[in-house]
C-alpha positions in Angstrom: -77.2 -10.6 20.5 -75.8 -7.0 19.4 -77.8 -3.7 20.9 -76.9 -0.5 18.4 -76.8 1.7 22.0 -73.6 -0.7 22.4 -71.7 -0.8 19.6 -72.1 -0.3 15.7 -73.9 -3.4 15.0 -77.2 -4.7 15.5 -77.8 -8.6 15.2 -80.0 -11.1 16.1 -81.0 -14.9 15.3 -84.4 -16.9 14.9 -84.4 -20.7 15.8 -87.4 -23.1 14.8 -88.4 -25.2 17.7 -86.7 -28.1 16.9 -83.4 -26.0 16.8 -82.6 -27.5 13.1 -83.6 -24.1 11.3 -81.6 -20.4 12.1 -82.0 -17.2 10.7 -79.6 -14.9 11.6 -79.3 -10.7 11.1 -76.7 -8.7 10.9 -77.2 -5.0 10.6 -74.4 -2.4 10.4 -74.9 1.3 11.5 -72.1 3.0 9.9 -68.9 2.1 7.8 -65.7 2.8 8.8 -62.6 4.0 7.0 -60.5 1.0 9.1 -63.2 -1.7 9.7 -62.3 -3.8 12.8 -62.9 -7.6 12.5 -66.4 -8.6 14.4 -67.4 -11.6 15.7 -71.1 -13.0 16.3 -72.2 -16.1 18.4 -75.5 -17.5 18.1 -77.9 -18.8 20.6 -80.2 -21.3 21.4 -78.7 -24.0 18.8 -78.4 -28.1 19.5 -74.8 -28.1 20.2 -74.3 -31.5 18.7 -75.8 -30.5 15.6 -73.9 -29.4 12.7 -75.3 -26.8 10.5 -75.0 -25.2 7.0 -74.6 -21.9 5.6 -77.5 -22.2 2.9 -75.8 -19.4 1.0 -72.0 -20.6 1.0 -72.2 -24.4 1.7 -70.0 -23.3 4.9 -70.3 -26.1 7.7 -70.2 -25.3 11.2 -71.4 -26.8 14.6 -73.3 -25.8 17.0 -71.2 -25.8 19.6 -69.2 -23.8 17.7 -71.2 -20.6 16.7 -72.2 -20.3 20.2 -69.4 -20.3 22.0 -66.5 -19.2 19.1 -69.0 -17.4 16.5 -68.3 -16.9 12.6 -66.8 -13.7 11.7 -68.9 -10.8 10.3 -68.7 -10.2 6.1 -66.8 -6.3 6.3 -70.0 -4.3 5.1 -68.2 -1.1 3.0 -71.4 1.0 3.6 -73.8 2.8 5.6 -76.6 0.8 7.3 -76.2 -2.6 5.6 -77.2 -5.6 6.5 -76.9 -9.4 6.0 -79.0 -12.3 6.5 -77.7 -15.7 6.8 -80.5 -19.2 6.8 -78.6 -22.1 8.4 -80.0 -25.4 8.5 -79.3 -28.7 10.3 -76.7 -31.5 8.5 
């Protein structure tokens, strides 16, 4: 989804065959004084599921994260990264 030889960032997702299990990774190269806002859109989700951010209850469709994304968490330090598990409503 992100190639470090592109930008800063690094980040890809992992969905279970029946599309109602994603693990996405986010990985950040190096911080920046100013950090800019980053977006990342996900692929291969059912885009008439609804799914939820295991780790903050957040709700979004499917539809949604692929074509709008969800905005990166600002990551303050060097090569840091994040991991997000989203599951199927």
């Amino acid at each position: 989804m992100k190639s470090p030889f592109n930008s800063n960032q690094a980040a890809w997702n992992f969905v279970s065959k029946d599309k109602k299990e994603v693990l996405v990774m986010n990985f950040n190269i190096m911080s920046q004084a100013q950090p800019i806002f980053t977006k990342t859109k996900l692929y291969g989700l059912d885009p008439d599921l609804d799914y939820c951010d295991e780790s903050t209850g957040q709700i979004y469709g499917g539809d949604e994260l692929m074509e709008a994304g969800y905005y990166d968490s600002v990551m303050k330090r060097d090569f840091t990264s994040e991991v997000k598990y989203l599951i199927a409503l």
